[in-house]
N, C-alpha and C positions, 0 to 999 in steps of 0.2 A: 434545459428545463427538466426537473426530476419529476418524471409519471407519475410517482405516488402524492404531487402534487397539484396536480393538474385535473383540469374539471373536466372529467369525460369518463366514458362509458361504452365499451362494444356490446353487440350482439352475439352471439352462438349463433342465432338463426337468422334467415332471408326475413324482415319487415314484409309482411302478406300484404300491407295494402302498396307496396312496390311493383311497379312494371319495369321502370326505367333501370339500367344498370348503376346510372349515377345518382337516381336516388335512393335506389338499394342499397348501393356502399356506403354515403355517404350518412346513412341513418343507422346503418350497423356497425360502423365505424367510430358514431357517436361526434363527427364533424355538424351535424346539424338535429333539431329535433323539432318536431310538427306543434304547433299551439293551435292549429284552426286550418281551415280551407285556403290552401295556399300560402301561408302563414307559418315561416320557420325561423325560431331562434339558429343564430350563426354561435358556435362553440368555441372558444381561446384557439384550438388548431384550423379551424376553419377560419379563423378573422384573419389569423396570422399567414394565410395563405392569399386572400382574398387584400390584405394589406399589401403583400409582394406584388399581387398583380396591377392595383393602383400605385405602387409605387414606381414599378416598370411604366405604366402609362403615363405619371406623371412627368415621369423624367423624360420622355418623348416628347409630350407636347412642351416641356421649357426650350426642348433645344431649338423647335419652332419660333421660340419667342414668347408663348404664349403666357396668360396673366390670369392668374386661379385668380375666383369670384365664386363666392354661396349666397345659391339664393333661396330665400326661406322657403321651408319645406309646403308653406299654406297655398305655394303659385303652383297652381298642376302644371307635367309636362307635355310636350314639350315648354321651353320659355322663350321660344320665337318673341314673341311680344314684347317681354319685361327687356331682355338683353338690348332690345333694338329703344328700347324705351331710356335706359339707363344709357347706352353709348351715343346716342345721339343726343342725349340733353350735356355729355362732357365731350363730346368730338365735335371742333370746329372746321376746322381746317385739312388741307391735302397734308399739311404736313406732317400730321400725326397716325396718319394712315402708311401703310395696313397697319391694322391692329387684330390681335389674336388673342380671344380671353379662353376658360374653360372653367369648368365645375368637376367636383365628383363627390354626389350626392345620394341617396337614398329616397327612392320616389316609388309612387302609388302607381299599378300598371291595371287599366281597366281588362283584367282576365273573366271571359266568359264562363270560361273553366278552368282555372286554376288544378295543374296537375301536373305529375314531372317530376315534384321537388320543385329543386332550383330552374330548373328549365322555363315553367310557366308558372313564379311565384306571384303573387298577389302584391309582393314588394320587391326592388332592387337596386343592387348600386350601379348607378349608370356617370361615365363621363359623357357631357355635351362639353360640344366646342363649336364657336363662333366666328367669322373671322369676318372683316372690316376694310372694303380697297375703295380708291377714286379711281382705279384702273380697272375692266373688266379682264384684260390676259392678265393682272397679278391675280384677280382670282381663280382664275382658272389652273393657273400655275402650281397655286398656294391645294387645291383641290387634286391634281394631279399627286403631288407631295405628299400629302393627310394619307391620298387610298394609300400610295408606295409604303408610308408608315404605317400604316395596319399591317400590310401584308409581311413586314420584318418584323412586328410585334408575335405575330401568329405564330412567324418559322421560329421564332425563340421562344414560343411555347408548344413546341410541337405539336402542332394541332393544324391541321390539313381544311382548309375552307374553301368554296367555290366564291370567286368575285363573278359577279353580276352587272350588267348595266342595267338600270332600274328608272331610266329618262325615259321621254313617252316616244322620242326618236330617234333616229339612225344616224343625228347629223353627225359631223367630222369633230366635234369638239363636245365629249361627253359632259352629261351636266348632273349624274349621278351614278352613284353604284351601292351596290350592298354585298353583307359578306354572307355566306354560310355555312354553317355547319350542315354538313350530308347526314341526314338520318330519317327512319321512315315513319320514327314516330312526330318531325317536323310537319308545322302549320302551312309553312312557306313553298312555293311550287319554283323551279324556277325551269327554263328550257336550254340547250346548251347540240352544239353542231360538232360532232367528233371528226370532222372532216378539215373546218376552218377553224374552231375556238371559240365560234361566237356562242354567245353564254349571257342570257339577260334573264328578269325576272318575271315569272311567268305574266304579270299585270300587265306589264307594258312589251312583253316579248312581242316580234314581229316573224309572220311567215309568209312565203310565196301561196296565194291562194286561187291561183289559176285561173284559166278564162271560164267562163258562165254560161256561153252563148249555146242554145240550144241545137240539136239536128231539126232537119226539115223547116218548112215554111212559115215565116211570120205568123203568117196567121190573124186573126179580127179577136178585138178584146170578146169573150162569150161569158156567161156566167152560166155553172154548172151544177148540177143537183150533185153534193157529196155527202152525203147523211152518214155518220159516226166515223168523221173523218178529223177529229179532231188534233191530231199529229199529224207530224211531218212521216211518218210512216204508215198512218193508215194514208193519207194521201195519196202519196206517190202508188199503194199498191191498188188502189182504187182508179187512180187514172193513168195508171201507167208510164210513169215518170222518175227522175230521179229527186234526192233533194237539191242536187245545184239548181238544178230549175222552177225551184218553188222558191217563196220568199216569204221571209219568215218577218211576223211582227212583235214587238214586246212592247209595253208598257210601265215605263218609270215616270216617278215625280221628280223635279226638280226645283227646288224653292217654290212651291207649292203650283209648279207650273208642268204639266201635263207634259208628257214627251214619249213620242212611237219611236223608239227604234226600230229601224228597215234594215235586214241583213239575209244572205241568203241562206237558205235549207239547210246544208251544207254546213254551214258556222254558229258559232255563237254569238254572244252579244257580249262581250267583256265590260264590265260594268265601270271596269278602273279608266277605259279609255274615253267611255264615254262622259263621265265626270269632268277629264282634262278638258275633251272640247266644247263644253259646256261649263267649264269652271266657277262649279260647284259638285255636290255630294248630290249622287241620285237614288232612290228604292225602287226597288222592283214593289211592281204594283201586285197585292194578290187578286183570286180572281174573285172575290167579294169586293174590294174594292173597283177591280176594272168593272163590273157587272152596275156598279152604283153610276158609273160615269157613259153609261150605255152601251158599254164593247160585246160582243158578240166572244165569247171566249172561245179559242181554236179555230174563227173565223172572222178574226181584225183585221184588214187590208186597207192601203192608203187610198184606194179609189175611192170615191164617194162616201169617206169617213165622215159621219156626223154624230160628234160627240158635244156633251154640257158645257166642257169647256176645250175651245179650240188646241188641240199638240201641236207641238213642236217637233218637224218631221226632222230625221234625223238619219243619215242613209249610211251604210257602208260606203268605203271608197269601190269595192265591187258590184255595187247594185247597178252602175250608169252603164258600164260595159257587159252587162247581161244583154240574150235575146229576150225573147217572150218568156214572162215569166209565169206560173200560176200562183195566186194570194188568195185572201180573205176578200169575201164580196160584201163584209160585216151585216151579214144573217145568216142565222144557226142553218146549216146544213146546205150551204152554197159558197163556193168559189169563183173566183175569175181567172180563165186562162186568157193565152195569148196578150198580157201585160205588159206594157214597156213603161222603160223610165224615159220623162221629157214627153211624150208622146200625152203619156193617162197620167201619169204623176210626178213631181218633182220634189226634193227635200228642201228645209231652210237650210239645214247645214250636211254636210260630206266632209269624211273623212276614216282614216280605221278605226273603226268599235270593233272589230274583230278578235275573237281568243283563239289564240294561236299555241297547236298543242303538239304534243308528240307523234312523229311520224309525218308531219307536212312540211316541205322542203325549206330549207335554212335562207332566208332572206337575202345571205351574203354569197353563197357558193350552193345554194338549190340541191344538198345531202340531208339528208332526214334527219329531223331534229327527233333530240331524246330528255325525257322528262327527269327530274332529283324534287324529291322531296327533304325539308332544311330547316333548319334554326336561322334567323336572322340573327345576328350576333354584335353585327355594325354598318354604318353607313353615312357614305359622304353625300353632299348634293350643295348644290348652286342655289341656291333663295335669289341672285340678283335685288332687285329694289322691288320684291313681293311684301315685304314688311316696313321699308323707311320710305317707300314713297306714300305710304297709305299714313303713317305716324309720324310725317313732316320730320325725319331723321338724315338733317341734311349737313354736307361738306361744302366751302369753295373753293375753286380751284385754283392754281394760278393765277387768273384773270380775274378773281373777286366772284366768279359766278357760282351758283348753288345748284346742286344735283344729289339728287337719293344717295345712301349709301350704298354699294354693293356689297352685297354679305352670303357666304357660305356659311354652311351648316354640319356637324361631324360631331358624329355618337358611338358611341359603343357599350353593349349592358354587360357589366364587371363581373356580375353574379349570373348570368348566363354561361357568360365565356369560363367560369370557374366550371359548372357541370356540363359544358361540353365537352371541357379537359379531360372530366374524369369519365365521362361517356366515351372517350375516345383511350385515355389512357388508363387500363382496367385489364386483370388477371383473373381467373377462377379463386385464387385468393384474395384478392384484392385490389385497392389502389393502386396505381403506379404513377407517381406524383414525379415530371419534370421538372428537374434542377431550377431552373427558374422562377419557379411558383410552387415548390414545396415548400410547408411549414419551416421544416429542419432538415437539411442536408443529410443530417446522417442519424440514426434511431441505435441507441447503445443499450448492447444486455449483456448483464452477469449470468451465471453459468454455475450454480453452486453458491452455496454460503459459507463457504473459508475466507479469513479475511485477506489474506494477499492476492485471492481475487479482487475483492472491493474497493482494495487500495490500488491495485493498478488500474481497473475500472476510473476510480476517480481520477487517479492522475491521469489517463486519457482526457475527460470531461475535463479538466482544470488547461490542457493544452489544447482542446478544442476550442474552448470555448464557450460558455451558455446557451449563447444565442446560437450555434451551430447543431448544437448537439440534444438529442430529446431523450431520456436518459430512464430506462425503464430500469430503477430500483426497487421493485414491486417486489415485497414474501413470497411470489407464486414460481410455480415450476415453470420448467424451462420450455415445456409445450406450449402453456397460455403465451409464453411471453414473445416466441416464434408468429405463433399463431396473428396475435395482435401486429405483430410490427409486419409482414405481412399486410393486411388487414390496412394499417395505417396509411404505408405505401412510402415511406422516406426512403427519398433515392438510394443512400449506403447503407447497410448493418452490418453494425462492429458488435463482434461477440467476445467477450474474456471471458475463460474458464480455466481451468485446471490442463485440458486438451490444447490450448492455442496458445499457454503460456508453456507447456511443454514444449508446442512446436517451435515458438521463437519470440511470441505476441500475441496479435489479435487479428482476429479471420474477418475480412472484409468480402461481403458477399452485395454486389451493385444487383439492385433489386428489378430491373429490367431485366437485366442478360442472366442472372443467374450468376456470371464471372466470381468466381471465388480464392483469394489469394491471404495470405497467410506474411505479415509485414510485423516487425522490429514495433515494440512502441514504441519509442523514441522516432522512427519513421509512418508513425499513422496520419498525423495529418498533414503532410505531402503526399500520400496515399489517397487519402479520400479525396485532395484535390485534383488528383489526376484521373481519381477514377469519377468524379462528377463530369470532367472537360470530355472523357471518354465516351460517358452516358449520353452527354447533349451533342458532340460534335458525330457520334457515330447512327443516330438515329436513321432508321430505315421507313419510320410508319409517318 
């Protein structure tokens, strides 16, 4: 491709409303340019990059088997639904099973804040993947396979991601994960044990939360004058206590149905755990709204709760093996001490709602776990028959008999994963585009306006190749044109001039290392393709 033909445009200077590095390159670069809040036109060198990368993906999921499928852009995502809709009205039988479809498409992402660039666009291109068993270990099988293919996807885009388990439990047969990009301007939390390895996502992460049980004597439930004791801080310093000994209340709705979570002082209320075991979506109640439903704010306790409408008590798995606890005696400026669970109160349900954070012992081997903040970039997970037993999307087996289909799930956002590339792969000059997912391997400039430059110039280009080669024939001096390719970041630059054709040819300089070597024309490109194998097989970051 000759520059002078090509639609794009650099910067001189840093874009001011830029934070991110990869949105700062990638708009001074002129790979992408801004229409709106979150809202970026993709540029011929940017598509052509963002093309390689779906095109690597795609060729991963064939080798699986899998079966490209577009579904209109008017079905928001995810298309849980529609996929289980369409494969079950054409899958009868075990014998057409497993079945693996996929997509890659451009979809609408509800961003609160759209910022980043590409990071947290308002639009992007995402592969979903779907997969279709009568067997539950095929899919577990076929789930273990997808993560292992991500994780080769990554190493061959040189880009370093933390795997996660992202299931709500510990069992022996994982049933999700997700990947991330480490950085501190990430949405995403995830927790991870530098002792054992375990490494899950901060939602569903699990820690060692220790015993509860108080020093000294039981004691008789009392209730206690604590006037502007409305935290778990003035508490404790008012009655001299800690927080593991206090119990803490909150209030969420759940499909329009009232719910106390019970957790101790001590912890949080993880909001993602307690949705699983109540399966649905919950809000935290504000305190205008708790105040409407009669609570006592800073002073809700499950003893003698009387509210409008009856909750849904909801307890820690640490609340039962607590001693006496002290709570809300639910009126302003009184509490209850010496509280027990089963004794004074009991939950309808148990289990961990717990947020489990950095610094509280690792689950698996009790070393103190440590915090990453991340991009989610991809993620596998197990659906089981959450979607074809509800949509009557059935197989029979063998024996003639009908059962749901079991179905996994597997994403990746394409246009994420492009500017974490470049958030990760990035110089003070510029880009530094991995072989794999660069535009054009190698970025060509002339050196002077004699014509037996331009002519061996071209005859390089005519033995490289078009599509190889990004071919800056620009009237400008020999500064902008450094400067730019640089800037661009294409892994090799071949320079002729008057200097490299004296020395013997053309100076190939691999734009990662710096490496600079001085090759025969006639020997350039066995050159570049040695020094590309070089660039990716010797990668250190």
């Amino acid at each position: 491709m000759h520059l002078s033909r090509l639609l794009f445009k650099t910067q001189k200077h840093d874009p001011t409303e830029a934070e991110l590095a990869s949105h700062r390159l990638l708009l001074r670069a002129g790979y992408i340019r801004r229409m709106g809040a979150g809202a970026y036109v993709l540029t011929p060198l940017a598509c052509r990059a963002l093309r390689r990368l779906e095109d690597l993906v795609r060729q991963k999921m064939e080798s699986l088997g899998g079966q490209e499928i577009l579904f209109p852009i008017v079905l928001p995502m995810p298309h849980e639904e529609a996929v289980t809709d369409l494969v079950g009205a054409m899958v009868d039988s075990y014998r057409q099973l497993p079945l693996v479809v996929y997509g890659i498409q451009s979809a609408l992402r509800q961003e609160d804040r759209p910022r980043g660039g590409l990071l947290y666009p308002r639009q992007s291109v995402v592969k979903t993947a779907y997969s279709f068993h009568a067997a539950e270990d095929d899919l577990q099988d076929l789930l273990m396979t997808v993560r292992d293919m991500y994780e080769r996807v990554f190493a061959e885009l040189s880009l370093p991601v933390l795997k996660v388990r992202s299931d709500p439990k510990n069992a022996d047969k994982p049933s999700a994960y997700a990947f991330y990009f480490l950085t501190p301007h990430g949405e995403d939390s995830a927790l991870t044990c530098p002792a054992c390895g375990y490494a899950a996502d901060q939602k569903m992460a699990q820690a060692v939360k220790g015993g509860g049980k108080c020093s000294g004597e039981e004691g008789e439930l009392e209730e206690r004058h604590t006037p502007g004791c409305e935290t778990i801080a003035d508490l404790c310093q008012y009655l001299g206590c800690t927080p593991r000994q206090t119990l803490k209340s909150v209030f969420f709705m759940a499909d329009e149905q009232p719910v106390l979570a019970l957790i101790r002082g001590d912890l949080d209320v993880n909001p993602h755990k307690l949705s699983k075991i109540l399966g649905t979506d919950v809000q935290t109640l504000s305190a205008e709204e708790a105040e409407r439903f009669g609570l006592s704010v800073g002073y809700t306790g499950p003893v003698g709760l009387r509210t409008a409408a009856p909750p849904l008590l909801v307890a820690d798995d640490s609340v039962p093996e607590c001693g006496p606890l002290v709570t809300g005696a639910n009126r302003p400026g009184y509490h209850l001490t010496g509280v027990r669970y089963g004794r004074d109160f009991t939950a309808d349900l148990i289990g961990d709602i717990a947020l489990a954070e950095a610094g509280q012992p690792c689950i698996k081997c009790g070393a103190a776990l440590e915090a990453h903040r991340g991009v989610e970039i991809a993620a596998v997970a197990r659906l089981d028959s959450k979607y074809s037993a509800g949509m009557n999307a059935l197989f029979t087996d063998e024996e003639g008999t009908s059962h749901p289909l079991l179905m996994g799930s597997y994403g990746m956002d394409l246009t994420r994963v492009l500017a974490c590339i470049v958030e990760h792969h990035h110089d003070e000059q510029g880009i530094v585009w991995p072989p794999a997912i660069a535009p054009y391997p190698c970025h060509l400039i002339t050196v002077g306006k004699k014509e037996h430059v331009r002519a061996a110039a071209d005859e390089l280009y005519q033995a490289l190749g078009e599509n190889k080669v990004l071919f800056d024939d620009r009237p400008t001096s020999a500064g902008v044109k450094f400067m730019d390719a640089d800037l661009l970041g294409m892994p090799v630059r071949i320079t002729v001039g008057d200097r490299s054709l004296a020395a013997g040819g053309a100076e190939l300089v691999c734009r990662r290392t710096g490496r600079t070597e001085t090759v025969a024309l006639a020997q350039v490109p066995e050159a570049v393709d040695h020094m590309l194998n070089a660039s990716t097989t010797d990668r250190s970051d």
